[in-house]
C-alpha positions as CSV (number, residue, x, y, z in Angstrom):
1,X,-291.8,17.5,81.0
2,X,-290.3,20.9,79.4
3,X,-287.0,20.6,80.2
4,X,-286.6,24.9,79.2
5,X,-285.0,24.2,75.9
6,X,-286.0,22.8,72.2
7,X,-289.4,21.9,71.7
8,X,-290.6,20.4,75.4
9,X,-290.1,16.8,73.9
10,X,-286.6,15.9,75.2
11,X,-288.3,14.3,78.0
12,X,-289.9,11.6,75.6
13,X,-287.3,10.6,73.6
14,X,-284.4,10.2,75.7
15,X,-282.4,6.6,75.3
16,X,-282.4,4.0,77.7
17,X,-280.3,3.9,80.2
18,X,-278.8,0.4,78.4
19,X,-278.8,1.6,74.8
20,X,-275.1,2.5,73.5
21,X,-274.5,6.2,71.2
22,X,-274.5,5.1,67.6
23,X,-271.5,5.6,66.1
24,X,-271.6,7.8,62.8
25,X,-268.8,7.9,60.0
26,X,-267.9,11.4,58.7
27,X,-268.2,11.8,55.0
28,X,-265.0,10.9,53.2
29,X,-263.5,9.7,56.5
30,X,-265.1,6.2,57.8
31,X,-262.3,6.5,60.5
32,X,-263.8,9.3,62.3
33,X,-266.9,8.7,64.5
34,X,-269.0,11.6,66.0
35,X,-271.5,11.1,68.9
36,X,-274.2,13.5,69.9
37,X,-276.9,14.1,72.5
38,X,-279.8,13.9,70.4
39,X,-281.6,10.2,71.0
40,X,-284.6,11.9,68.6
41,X,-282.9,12.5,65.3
42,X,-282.2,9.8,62.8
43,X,-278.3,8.9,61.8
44,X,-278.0,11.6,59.3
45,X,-279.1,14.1,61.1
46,X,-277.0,13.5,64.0
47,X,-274.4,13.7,61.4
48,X,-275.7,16.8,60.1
49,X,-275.7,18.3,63.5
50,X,-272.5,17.3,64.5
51,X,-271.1,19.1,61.3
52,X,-273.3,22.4,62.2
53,X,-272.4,22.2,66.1
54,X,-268.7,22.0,64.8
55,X,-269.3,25.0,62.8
56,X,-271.4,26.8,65.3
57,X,-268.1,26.3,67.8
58,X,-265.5,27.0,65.4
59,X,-267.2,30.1,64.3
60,X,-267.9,31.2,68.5
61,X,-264.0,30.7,68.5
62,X,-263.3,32.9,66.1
63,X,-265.3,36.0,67.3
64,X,-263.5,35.4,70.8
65,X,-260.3,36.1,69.4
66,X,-260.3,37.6,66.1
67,X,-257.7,38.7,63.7
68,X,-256.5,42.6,64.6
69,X,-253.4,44.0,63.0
70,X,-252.6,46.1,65.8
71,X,-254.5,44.9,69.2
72,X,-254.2,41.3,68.4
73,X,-251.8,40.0,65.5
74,X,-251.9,36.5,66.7
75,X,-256.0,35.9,66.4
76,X,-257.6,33.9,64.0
77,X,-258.8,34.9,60.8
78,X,-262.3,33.9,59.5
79,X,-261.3,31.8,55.9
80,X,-265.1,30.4,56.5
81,X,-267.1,33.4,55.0
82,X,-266.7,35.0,51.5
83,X,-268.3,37.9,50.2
84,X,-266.9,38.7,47.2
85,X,-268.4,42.5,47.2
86,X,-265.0,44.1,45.7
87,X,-264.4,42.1,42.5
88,X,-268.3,41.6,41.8
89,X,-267.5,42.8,38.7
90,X,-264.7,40.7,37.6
91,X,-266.8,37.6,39.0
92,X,-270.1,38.6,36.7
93,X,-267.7,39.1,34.1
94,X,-265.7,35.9,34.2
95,X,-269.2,34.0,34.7
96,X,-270.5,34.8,31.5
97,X,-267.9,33.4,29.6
98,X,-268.9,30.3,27.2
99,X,-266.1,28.1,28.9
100,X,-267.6,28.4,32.2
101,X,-270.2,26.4,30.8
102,X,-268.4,23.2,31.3
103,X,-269.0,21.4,34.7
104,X,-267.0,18.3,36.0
105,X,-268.7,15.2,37.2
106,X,-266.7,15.3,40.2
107,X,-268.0,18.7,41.3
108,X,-271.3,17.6,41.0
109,X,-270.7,15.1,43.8
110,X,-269.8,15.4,47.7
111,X,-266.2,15.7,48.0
112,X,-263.6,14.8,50.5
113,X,-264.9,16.5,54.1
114,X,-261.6,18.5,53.9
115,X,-262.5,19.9,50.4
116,X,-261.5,19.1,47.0
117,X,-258.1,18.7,46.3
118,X,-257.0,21.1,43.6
119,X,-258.7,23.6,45.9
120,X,-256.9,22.9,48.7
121,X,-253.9,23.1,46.7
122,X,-254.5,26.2,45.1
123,X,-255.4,27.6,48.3
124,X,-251.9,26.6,49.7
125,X,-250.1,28.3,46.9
126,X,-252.4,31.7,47.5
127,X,-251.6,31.8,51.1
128,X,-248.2,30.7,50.9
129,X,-247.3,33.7,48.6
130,X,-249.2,36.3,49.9
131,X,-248.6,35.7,53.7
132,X,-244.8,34.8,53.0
133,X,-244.9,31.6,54.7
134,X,-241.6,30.4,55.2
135,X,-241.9,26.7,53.8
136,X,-244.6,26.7,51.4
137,X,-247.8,25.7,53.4
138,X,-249.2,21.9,52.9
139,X,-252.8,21.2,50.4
140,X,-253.1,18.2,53.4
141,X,-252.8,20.4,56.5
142,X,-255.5,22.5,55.1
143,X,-259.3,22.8,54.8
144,X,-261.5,24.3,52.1
């Protein structure tokens, strides 16, 4: 019954051979639909695992060609993980301040899969300064 992965229950709770894949909406998208290989998990966590798998690839992607300025100026660089180590003490700072008190419904709520959009627009106008782009780069063609 071990099939050499996962928990040995594979085995009982594959589909039959006549059931279909559910289809699942991405969030903010109802246009998109995602299938995956796990007959055992309910509808949100298939979604949740097709969003992690995603992830998992994209970041495997990344550490196959990364970013090098010299050996390979073409690779991908890793927007997906912050650490914030070198202004630690401007962000501490800037936390503290009595108008950082205020929070916005919306940002209290899922947003858009792609991000929210004054991020994504802010984002444009950082990256299209610093890495002199030359059109300025698009809030729609990016992801936060």
């Amino acid at each position: 019954m071990d099939s050499g992965y996962g928990d040995g229950l594979q085995g009982e709770c594959l589909r039959k051979p006549d059931q279909t894949q559910p289809k699942l909406y991405g969030v903010g998208d109802p246009t998109a639909t995602f299938s995956s290989d796990s007959s055992c998990l309910s509808s949100r966590g298939r979604v949740i695992k097709w969003f992690w798998d995603s992830a998992e690839e994209g970041y495997r992607t990344y550490h196959m060609d990364e970013y090098d300025e010299d050996k390979n100026p073409s690779g991908i660089i890793n927007l997906g993980t912050s650490e914030n180590k070198l202004c630690f003490d401007l962000l501490s700072w800037r936390l503290t301040q009595g108008d950082m008190l205020h929070v916005e419904p919306s940002l209290l709520q899922y947003p858009d899969w792609r991000g929210h959009l004054f991020l994504r627009e802010e984002v444009a106008k950082f990256l299209s300064f610093y890495c002199k782009s030359p059109a300025p780069l698009k809030p729609e063609n990016r992801l936060s």
